[in-house]
C-alpha positions as CSV (number, residue, x, y, z in Angstrom):
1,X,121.6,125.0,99.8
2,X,120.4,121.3,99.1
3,X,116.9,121.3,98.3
4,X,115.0,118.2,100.1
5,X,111.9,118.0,98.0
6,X,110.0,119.8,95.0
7,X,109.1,123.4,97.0
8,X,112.5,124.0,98.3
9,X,114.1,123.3,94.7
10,X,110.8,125.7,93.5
11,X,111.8,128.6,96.1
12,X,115.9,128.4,95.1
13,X,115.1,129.0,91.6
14,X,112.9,131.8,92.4
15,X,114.6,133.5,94.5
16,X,117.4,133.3,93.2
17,X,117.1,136.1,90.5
18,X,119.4,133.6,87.8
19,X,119.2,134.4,84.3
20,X,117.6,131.9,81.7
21,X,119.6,130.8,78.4
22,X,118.0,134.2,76.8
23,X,119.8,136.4,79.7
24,X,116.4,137.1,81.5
25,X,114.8,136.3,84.9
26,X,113.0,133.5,84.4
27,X,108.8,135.0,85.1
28,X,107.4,131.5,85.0
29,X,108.2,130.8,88.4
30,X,106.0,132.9,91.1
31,X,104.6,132.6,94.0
32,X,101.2,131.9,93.1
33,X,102.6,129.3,90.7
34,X,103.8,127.7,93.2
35,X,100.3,127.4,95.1
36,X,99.3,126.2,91.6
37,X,101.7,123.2,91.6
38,X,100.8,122.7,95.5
39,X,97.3,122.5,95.0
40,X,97.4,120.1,91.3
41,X,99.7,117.8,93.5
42,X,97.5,117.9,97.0
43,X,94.4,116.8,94.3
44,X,96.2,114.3,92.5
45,X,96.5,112.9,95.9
46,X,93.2,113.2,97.4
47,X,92.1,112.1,93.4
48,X,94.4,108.8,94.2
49,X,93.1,108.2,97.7
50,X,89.4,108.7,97.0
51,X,89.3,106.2,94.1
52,X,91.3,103.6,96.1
53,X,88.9,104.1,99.0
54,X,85.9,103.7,96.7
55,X,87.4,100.5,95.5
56,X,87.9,99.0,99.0
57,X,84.2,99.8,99.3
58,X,83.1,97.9,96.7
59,X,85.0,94.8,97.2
60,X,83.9,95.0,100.9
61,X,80.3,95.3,100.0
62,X,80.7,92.4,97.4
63,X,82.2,90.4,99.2
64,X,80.9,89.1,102.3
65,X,83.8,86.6,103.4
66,X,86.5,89.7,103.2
67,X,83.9,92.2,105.6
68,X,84.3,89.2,108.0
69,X,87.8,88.9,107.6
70,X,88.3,92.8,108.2
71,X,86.1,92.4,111.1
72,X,87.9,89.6,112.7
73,X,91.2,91.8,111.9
74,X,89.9,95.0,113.2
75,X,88.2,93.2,116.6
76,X,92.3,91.7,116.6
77,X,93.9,94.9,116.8
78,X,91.9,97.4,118.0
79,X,88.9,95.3,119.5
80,X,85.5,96.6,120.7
81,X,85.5,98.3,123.6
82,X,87.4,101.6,122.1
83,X,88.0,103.3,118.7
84,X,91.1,102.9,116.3
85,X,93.7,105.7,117.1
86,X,97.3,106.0,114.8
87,X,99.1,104.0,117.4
88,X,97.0,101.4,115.7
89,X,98.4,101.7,112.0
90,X,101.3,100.0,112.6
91,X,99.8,96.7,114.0
């Protein structure tokens, strides 16, 4: 009954068949506008991540001093005989 994030507060108005200030069942909220919302959020996301990644590129490239102190990092953490895994993200 407490809805933890956007789609479970999405699915408890539309299933639950309440009327609108008009007396009728609210038709704006549907299944396939939920995919809608879903999918607009998931490529506001990937919109967010791609230009922040494109950015860190850049500087990189630009910047000589910061791709050796990445590298330096990066040897540090994960080092050179094997590949970065999630267990990494934290150090």
């Amino acid at each position: 009954n407490e809805p933890r994030d956007l789609i479970d507060a999405y699915l408890k108005v539309l299933y639950s068949g309440d009327e609108n200030n008009n007396g009728k069942i609210d038709e704006s909220f549907s299944e396939l506008q939920l995919l809608a919302v879903c999918l607009d959020m998931f490529m506001a996301g990937t919109e967010t991540t791609n230009k922040s990644m494109n950015f860190m590129f850049l500087h990189l490239v630009r910047n000589t001093s910061i791709q050796k102190k990445a590298r330096r990092e990066i040897d540090r953490v994960v080092g050179r005989s094997r590949l970065p895994t999630l267990d990494d993200r934290a150090k």
